[in-house]
N, C-alpha and C positions, 0 to 999 in steps of 0.2 A: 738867390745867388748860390752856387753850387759848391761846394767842400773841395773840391777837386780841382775848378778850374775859376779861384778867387777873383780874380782880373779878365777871365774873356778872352783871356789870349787865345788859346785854342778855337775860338770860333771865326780868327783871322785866316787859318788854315797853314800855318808856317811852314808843316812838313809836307814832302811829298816824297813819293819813292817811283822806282822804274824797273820792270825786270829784262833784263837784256837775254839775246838767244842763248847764251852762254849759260843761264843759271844765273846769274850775281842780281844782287838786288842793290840798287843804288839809290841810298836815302838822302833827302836834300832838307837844309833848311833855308827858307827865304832864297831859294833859289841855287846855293852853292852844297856840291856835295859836301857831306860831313860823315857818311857812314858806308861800307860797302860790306857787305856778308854775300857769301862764296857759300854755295854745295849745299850740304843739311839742310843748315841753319838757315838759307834763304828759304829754300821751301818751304818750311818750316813756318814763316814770318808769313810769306806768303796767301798760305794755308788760313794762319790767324786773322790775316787783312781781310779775308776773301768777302764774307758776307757781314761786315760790321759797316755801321753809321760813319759819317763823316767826323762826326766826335770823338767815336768812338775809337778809329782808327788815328786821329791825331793823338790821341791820351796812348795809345802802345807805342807808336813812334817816337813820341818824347821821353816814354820809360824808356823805351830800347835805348836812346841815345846817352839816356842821364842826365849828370851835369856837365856837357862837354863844353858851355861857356862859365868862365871865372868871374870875367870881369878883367882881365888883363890879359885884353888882345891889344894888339899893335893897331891904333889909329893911324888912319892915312893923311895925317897935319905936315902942311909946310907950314914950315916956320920963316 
C-alpha cells in the first residue's frame, strides 16, 4: 500500500481537467468543476500534466486543489 495514496482513492480517477481555446484550464472533480486557472498558471499546469502517469497526474491535481472539501457541504435532503 502506498504512503501517498492510503485508501486507493486516486486510482478511481476523481479528477479530470480540460483546456479550452481560450487558455483556462478547467479542473473537475467527479465530474463538477471545482478549479479554473487562466493565463500562466494554466500553462504552466498544463506543461506539468503533459507526460505524467495516470496516478501521477491525479496526485498534482488533488494538490493543486487541496482541501477544498470540509465536510460541511449542503446535502440535497428533503425533509
Amino acid at each position: 500500500m502506498s504512503k501517498i495514496d492510503k485508501n486507493d482513492f486516486l486510482k478511481s480517477n476523481p479528477f479530470s481537467y480540460s483546456l479550452n481555446k481560450d487558455g483556462k484550464m478547467m479542473i473537475s472533480y467527479q465530474g463538477k468543476n471545482i478549479l479554473i486557472l487562466k493565463g500562466k498558471k494554466a500553462g504552466q499546469m498544463a506543461k506539468k500534466l503533459e507526460n505524467k502517469s495516470d496516478f501521477d497526474q491525479q496526485l498534482v491535481l488533488a494538490k493543486l486543489t487541496g482541501n477544498f472539501k470540509r465536510g460541511n457541504e449542503k446535502q440535497n435532503k428533503e425533509k
